[in-house]
N, CA and C atoms as a LAMMPS dump frame, in Angstrom:
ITEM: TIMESTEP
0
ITEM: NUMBER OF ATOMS
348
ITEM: BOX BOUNDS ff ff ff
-5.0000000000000000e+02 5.0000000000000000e+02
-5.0000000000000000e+02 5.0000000000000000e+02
-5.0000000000000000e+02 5.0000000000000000e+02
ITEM: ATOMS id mol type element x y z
1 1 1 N -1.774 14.851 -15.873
2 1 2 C -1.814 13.403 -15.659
3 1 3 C -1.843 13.127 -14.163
4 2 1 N -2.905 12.256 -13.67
5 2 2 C -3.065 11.791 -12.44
6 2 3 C -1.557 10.885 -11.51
7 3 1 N -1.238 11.371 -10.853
8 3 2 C -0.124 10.58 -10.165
9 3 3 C -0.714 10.547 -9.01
10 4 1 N -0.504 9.284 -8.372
11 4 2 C 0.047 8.628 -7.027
12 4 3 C 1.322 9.02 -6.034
13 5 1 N 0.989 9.648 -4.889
14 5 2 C 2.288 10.131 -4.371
15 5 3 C 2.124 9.34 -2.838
16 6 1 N 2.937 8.314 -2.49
17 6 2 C 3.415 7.573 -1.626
18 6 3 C 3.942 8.358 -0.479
19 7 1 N 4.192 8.126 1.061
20 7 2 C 4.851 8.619 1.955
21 7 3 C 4.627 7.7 2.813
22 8 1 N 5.766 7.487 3.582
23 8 2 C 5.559 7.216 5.176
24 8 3 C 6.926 5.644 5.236
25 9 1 N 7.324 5.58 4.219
26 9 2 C 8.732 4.551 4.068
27 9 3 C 9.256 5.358 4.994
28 10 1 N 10.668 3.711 5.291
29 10 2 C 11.532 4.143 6.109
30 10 3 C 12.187 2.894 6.798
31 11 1 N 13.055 3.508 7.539
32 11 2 C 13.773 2.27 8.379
33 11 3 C 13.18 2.322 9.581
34 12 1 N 13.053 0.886 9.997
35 12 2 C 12.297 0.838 11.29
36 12 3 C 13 -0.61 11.873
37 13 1 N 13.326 -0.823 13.053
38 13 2 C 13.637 -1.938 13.677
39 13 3 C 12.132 -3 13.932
40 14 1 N 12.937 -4.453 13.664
41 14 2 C 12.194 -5.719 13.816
42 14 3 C 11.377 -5.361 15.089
43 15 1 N 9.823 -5.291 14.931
44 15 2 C 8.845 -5.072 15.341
45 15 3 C 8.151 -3.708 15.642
46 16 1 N 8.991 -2.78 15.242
47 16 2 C 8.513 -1.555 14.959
48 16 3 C 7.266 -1.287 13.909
49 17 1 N 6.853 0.21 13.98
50 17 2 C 5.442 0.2 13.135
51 17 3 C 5.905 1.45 12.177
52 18 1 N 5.156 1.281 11.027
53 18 2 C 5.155 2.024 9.979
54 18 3 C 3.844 3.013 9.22
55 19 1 N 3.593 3.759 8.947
56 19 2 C 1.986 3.853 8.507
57 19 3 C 2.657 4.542 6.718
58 20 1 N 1.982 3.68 5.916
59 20 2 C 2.236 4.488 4.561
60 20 3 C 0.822 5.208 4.27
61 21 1 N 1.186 6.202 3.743
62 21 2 C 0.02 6.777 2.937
63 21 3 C 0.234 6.756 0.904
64 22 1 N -1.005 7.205 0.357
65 22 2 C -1.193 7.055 -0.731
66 22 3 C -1.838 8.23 -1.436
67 23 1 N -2.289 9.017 -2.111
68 23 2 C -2.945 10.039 -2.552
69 23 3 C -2.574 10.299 -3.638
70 24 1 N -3.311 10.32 -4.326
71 24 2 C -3.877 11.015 -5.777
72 24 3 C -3.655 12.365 -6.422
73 25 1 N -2.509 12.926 -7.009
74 25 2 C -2.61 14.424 -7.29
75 25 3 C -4.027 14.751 -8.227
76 26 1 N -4.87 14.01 -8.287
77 26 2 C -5.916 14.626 -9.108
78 26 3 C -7.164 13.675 -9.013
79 27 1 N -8.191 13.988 -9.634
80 27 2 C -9.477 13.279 -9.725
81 27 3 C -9.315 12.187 -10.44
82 28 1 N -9.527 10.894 -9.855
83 28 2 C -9.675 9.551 -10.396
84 28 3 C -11.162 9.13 -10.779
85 29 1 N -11.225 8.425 -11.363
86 29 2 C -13.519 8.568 -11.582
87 29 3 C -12.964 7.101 -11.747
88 30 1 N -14.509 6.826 -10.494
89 30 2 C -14.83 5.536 -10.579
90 30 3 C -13.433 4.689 -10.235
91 31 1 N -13.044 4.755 -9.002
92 31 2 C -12.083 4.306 -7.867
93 31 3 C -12.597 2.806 -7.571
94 32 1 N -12.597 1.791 -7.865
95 32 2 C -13.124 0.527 -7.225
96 32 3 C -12.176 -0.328 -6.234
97 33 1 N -10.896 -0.268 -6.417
98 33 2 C -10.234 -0.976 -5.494
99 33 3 C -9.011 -0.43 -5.379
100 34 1 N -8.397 -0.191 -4.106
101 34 2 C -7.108 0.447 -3.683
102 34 3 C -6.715 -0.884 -3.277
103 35 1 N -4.913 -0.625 -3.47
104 35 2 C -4.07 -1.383 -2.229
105 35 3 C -2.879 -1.066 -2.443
106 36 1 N -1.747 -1.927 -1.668
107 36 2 C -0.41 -1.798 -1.862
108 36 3 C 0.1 -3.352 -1.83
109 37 1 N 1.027 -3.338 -2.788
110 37 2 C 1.778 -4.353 -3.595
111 37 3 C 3.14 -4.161 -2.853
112 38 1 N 4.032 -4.896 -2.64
113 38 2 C 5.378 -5.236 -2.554
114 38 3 C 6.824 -5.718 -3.208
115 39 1 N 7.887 -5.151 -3.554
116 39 2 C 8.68 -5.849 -3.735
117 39 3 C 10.064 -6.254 -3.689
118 40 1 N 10.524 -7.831 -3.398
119 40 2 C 11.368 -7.268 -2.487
120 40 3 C 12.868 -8.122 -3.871
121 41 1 N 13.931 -7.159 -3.421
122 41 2 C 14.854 -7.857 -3.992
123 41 3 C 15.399 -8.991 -4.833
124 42 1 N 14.87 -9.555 -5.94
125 42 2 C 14.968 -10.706 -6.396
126 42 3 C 13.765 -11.529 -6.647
127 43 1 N 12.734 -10.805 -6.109
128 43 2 C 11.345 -11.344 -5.804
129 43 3 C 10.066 -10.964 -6.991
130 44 1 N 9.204 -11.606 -7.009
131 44 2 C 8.194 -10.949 -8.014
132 44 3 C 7.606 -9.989 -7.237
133 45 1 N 7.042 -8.564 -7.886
134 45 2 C 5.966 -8 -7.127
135 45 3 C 4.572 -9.15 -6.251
136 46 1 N 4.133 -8.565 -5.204
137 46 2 C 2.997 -9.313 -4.507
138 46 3 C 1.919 -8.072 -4.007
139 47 1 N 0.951 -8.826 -4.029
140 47 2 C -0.107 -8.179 -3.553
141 47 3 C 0.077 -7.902 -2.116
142 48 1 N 0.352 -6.991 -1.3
143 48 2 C -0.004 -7.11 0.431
144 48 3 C -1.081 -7.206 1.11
145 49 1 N -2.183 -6.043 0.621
146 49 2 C -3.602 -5.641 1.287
147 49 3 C -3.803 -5.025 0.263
148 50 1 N -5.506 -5.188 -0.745
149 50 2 C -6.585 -4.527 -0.827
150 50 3 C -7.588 -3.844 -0.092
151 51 1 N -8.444 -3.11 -0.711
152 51 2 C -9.99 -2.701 -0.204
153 51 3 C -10.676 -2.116 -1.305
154 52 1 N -11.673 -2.302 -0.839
155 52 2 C -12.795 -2.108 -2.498
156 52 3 C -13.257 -0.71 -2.105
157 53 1 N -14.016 -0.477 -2.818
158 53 2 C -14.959 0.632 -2.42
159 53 3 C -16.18 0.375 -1.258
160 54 1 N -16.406 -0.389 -1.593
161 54 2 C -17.617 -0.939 -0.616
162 54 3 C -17.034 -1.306 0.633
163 55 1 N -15.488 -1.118 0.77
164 55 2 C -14.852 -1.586 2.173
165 55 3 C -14.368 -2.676 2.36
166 56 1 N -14.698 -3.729 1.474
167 56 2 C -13.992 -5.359 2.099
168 56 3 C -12.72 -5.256 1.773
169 57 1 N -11.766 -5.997 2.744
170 57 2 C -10.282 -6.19 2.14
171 57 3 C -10.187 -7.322 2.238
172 58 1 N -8.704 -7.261 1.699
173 58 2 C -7.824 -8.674 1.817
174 58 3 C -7.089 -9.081 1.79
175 59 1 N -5.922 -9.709 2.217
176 59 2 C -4.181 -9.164 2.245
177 59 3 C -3.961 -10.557 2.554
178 60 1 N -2.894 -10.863 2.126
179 60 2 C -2.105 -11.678 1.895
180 60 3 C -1.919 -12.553 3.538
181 61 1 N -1.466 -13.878 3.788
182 61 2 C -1.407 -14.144 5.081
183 61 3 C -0.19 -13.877 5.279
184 62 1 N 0.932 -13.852 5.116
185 62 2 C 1.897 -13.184 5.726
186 62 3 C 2.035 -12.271 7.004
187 63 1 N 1.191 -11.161 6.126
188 63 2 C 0.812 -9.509 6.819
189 63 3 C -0.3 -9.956 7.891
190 64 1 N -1.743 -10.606 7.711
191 64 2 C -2.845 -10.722 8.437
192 64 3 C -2.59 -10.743 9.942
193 65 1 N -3.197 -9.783 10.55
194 65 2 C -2.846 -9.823 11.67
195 65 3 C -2.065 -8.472 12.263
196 66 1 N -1.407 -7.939 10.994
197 66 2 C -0.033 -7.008 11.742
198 66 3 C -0.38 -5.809 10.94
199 67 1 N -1.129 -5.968 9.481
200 67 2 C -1.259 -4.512 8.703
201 67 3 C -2.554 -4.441 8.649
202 68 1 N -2.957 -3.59 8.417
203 68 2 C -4.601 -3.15 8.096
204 68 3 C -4.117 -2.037 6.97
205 69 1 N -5.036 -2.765 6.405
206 69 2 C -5.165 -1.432 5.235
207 69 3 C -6.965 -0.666 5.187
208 70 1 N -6.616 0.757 5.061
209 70 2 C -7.882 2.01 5.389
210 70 3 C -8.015 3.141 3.539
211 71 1 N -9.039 3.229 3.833
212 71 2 C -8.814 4.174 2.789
213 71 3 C -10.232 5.883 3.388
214 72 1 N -9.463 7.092 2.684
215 72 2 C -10.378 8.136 2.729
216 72 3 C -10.818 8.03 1.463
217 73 1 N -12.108 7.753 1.3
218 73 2 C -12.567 7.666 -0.301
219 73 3 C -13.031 9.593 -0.596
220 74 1 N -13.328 10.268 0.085
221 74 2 C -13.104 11.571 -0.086
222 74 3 C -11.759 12.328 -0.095
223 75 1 N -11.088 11.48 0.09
224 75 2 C -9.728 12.051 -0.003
225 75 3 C -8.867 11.713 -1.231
226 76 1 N -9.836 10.292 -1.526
227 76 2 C -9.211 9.738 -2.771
228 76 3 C -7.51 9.016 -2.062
229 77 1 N -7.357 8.723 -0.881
230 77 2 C -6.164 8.379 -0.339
231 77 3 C -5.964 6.744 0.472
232 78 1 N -5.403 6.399 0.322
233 78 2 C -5.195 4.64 1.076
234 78 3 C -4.399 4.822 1.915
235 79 1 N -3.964 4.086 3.438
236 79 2 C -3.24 3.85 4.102
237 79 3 C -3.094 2.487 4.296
238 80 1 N -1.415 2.322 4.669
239 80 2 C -1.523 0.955 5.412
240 80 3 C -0.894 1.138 6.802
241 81 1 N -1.211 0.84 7.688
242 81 2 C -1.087 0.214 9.269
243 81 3 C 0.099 -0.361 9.169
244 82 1 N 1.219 -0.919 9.526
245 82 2 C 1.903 -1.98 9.502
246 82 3 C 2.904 -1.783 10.673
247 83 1 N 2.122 -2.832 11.427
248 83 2 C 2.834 -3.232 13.276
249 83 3 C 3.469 -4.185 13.233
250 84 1 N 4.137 -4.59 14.227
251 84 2 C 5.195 -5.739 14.409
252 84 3 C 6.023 -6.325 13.645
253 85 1 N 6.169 -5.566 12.685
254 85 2 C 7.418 -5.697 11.428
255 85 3 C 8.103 -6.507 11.751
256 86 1 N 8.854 -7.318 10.6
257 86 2 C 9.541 -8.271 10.562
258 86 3 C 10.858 -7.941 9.89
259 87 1 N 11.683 -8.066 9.169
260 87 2 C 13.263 -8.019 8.266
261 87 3 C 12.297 -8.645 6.926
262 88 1 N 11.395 -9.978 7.166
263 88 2 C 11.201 -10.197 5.812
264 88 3 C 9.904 -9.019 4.98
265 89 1 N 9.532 -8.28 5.559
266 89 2 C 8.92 -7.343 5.099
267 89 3 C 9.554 -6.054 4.361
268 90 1 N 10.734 -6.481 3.825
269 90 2 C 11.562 -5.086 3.851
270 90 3 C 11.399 -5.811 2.213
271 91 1 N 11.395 -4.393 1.345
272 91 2 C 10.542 -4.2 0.303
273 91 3 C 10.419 -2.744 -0.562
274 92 1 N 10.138 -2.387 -1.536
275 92 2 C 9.496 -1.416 -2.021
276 92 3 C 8.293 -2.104 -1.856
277 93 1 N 7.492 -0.591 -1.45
278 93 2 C 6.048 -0.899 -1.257
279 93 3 C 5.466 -0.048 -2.381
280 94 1 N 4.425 -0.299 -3.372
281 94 2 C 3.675 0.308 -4.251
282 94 3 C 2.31 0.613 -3.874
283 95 1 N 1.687 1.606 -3.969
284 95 2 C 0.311 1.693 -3.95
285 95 3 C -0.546 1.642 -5.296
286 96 1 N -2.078 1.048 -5.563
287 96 2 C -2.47 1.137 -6.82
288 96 3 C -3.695 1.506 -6.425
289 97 1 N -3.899 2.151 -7.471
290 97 2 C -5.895 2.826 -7.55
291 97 3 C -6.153 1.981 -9.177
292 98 1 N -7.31 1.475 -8.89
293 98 2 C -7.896 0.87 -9.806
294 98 3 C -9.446 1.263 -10.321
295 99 1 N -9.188 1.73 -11.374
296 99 2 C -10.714 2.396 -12.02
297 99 3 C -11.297 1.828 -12.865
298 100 1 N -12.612 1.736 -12.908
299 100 2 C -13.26 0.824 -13.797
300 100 3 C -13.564 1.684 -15.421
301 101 1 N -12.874 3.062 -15.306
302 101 2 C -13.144 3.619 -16.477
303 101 3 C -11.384 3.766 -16.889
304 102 1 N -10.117 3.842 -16.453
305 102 2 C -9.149 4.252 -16.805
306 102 3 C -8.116 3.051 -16.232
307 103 1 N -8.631 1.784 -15.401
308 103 2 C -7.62 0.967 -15.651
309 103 3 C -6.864 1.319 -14.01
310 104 1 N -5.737 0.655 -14.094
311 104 2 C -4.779 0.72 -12.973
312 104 3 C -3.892 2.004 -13.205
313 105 1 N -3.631 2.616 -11.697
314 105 2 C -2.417 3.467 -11.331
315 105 3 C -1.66 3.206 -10.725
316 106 1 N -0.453 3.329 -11.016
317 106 2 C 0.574 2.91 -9.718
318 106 3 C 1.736 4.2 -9.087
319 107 1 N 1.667 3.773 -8.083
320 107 2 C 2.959 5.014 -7.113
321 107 3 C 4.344 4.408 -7.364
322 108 1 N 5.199 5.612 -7.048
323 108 2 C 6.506 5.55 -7.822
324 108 3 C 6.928 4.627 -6.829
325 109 1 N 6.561 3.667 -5.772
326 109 2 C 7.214 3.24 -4.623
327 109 3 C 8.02 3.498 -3.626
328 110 1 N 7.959 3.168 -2.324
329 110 2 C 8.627 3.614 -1.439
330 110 3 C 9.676 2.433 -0.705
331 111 1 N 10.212 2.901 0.034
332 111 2 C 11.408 1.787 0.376
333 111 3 C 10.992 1.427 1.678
334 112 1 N 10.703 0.239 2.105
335 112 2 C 10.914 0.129 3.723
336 112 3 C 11.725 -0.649 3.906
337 113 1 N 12.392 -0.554 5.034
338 113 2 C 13.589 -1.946 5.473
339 113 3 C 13.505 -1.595 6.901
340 114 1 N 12.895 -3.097 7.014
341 114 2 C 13.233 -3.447 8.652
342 114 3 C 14.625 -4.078 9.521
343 115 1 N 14.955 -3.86 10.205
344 115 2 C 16.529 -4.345 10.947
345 115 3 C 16.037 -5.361 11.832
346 116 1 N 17.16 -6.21 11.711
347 116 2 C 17.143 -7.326 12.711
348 116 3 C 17.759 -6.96 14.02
């Protein structure tokens, strides 16, 4: 079974930078859109940043400006960027691969928390 394995959480002080990664223990077919989702304490999950296959993204305004989200489509792997952190960004972060033959995947999530 295909899993999602997350890295790059952590504690980081208010305006510090973070980079998560994302990767695939196995072959996904027909990959159309990566991203990472958020969630924080009490909160509903949220979308942060997408990207398609074809490259366009799109992330939430919150983040715009401070995360970029990248993907290795030969690697089958997503990253997100995330500069100038805030406290309200502190969160489990999820990554998802979305296939047009098998549906959504999701990563076991990672923890970030930023300090004031």
């Amino acid at each position: 079974q295909v899993q999602l394995v997350e890295s790059g959480g952590g504690l980081v002080q208010a305006g510090g930078s973070l980079r998560l990664s994302c990767a695939a223990s196995g072959s996904i077919v027909s990959i159309k859109r990566m991203g990472w989702y958020r969630q924080a304490p009490g909160k509903q999950r949220e979308m942060v940043a997408v990207i398609t296959s074809g490259g366009s993204t799109n992330s939430v305004d919150a983040v715009k400006g401070r995360f970029t989200i990248s993907r290795d489509n030969g690697k089958n792997t997503v990253y997100l960027q995330m500069n100038s952190l805030r406290p309200e960004d502190t969160a489990v972060y999820y990554c998802n691969f979305w296939s047009a033959i098998r549906g959504d995947y999701w990563g076991q999530g990672t923890q970030v928390t930023v300090s004031s």
